[in-house]
C-alpha angles and dihedrals in degrees: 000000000000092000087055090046083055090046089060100041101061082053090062117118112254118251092244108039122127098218114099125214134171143158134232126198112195098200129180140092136329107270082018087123098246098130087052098051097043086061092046084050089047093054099052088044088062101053090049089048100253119149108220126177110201120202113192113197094209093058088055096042125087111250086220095058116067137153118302143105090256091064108028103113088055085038092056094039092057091048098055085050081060101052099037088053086048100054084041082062092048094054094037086056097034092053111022095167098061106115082203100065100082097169095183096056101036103048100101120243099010094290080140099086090044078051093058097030097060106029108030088089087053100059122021086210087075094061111139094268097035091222098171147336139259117249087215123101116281126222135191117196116193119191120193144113085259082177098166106071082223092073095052090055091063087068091034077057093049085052092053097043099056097030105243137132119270134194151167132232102195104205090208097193111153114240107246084064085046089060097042092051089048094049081065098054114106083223108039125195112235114270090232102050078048086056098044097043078048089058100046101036107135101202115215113240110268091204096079125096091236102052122072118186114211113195128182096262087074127088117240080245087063106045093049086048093057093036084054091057105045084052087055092057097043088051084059101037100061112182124245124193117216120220094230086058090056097048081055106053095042092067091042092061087048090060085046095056092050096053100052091042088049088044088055092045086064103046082053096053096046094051094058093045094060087037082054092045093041106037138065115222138013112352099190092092086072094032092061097044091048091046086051090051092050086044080057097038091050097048092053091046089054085044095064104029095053100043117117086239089058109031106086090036117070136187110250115243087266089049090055099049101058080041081066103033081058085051083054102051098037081057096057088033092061094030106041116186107241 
């Protein structure tokens, strides 16, 4: 981890370089017109000679995992492939003379290929042999729901890794146009997946100089014209990342890590209490098979939770808890009691 965390940090953009970078997530629901708006965005980028890079989350998910509590290990998994390809594309253009950042080999599950495919036309750095870099202003543009605030601040960590601006476009649609819209797709998301993401939706604050929130009663003028402003700032206002805070949030992860391993020791335990009390004859059968599940459940947690992309940005205590409350329900999901 800490080599990685080296590895990145000789990427960062120097403090006086020239050469400005930021990032842009467009967050909001399904049907909320954020797609849409990122092309039309795109488009105006490349008539003022802007680079911009646009990753679209639906054209790297699979169409047959979507939200829900039955797939959210494999949801989750995609997602992080996602990211971590991502912040491999932010070191590869940042520092496109580092030997060490091989984008073909190390973007998980192929998504490489997707990655080149779909982006190479948007931005001449990311030609096959990476022989150099443009001096223009770069622009990554990521579009997704993006509905917890924590997975916002996976993107809000790479920024400040690599010392870079960062901002949000919040899409606001209200969710019966959501619907509406999404009743017209040739490929509609489930009502249901619209209604819960709806639910849970944790807005960014719109106070802050970085987040800009578009609704429908702008023009499509207007919301470029804002867009284009918040990506002026954050190509002035580039993220540090201070040691102490470092420090800070690795034992807080640490903490992090205990209490979930010690969450899952409990629901264990009490499992085989009631299967003692309920059931006649040898229980390790059960025991063994519910230990193996924590073993998986830990490793992924670590996972996470150490990677360089996680480390400096942490769940609020809000956030924990329903982390937990899911661990909860995928346990007595997958081991149902009778």
């Amino acid at each position: 981890m800490d080599e990685l965390q080296g590895e990145r940090s000789n990427c960062r953009v120097p403090a006086n370089s020239q050469k400005k970078y930021c990032l842009v997530l467009l967050c909001g629901l399904p049907a909320s017109g954020k797609s849409f708006l990122a092309r039309r965005l795109c488009s105006h980028l490349s008539q003022i000679d802007i680079h911009y890079i646009h990753v679209e989350y639906d054209c790297f998910m699979s169409e047959n995992i979507v939200f829900s509590q039955y797939n959210e290990k494999q949801w989750k998994e995609q997602r992080f492939n996602v990211l971590k390809s991502v912040d491999i594309l932010l070191q590869k253009n940042i520092n496109f003379d580092c030997e060490d950042c091989t984008i073909i080999d190390d973007m998980p599950n192929n998504l490489s290929a997707l990655f080149m495919n779909k982006m190479a036309t948007n931005c001449d750095c990311l030609q096959e042999k990476f022989q150099k870099s443009s001096e223009l202003p770069h622009v990554f543009i990521v579009d997704d729901n993006m509905f917890y605030s924590s997975m916002r601040n996976s993107y809000l960590r790479l920024c400040r890794i690599y010392s870079i601006g960062f901002g949000i476009v919040y899409v606001n649609t209200p969710v019966n146009v959501c619907l509406e819209r999404n009743d017209t797709r040739p490929h509609p998301v489930m009502t249901s997946t619209i209604i819960t993401m709806n639910d849970k939706f944790e807005p960014p604050d719109i106070t802050k100089e970085n987040v800009v929130q578009i609704s429908t009663e702008l023009s499509f003028g207007d919301c470029i014209r804002f867009i284009s402003q918040l990506i002026d700032y954050c190509f002035e206002h580039s993220l540090r990342t201070s040691e102490h805070q470092n420090v800070r949030d690795k034992m807080h992860v640490q903490s992090l890590i205990d209490t979930t391993d010690q969450y899952l020791r409990k629901l264990i335990s009490d499992r085989l209490n009631f299967e003692r009390k309920n059931l006649a004859g040898d229980i390790r059968g059960v025991a063994k098979t519910l230990h193996i599940y924590k073993k998986c459940e830990m490793i992924n947690v670590r996972r996470i939770l150490k990677s360089p992309v996680f480390i400096d940005v942490l769940p609020s205590d809000t956030e924990f808890q329903g982390y937990l409350e899911d661990i909860d329900k995928s346990f007595k999901f997958k081991f149902p009691i009778g």
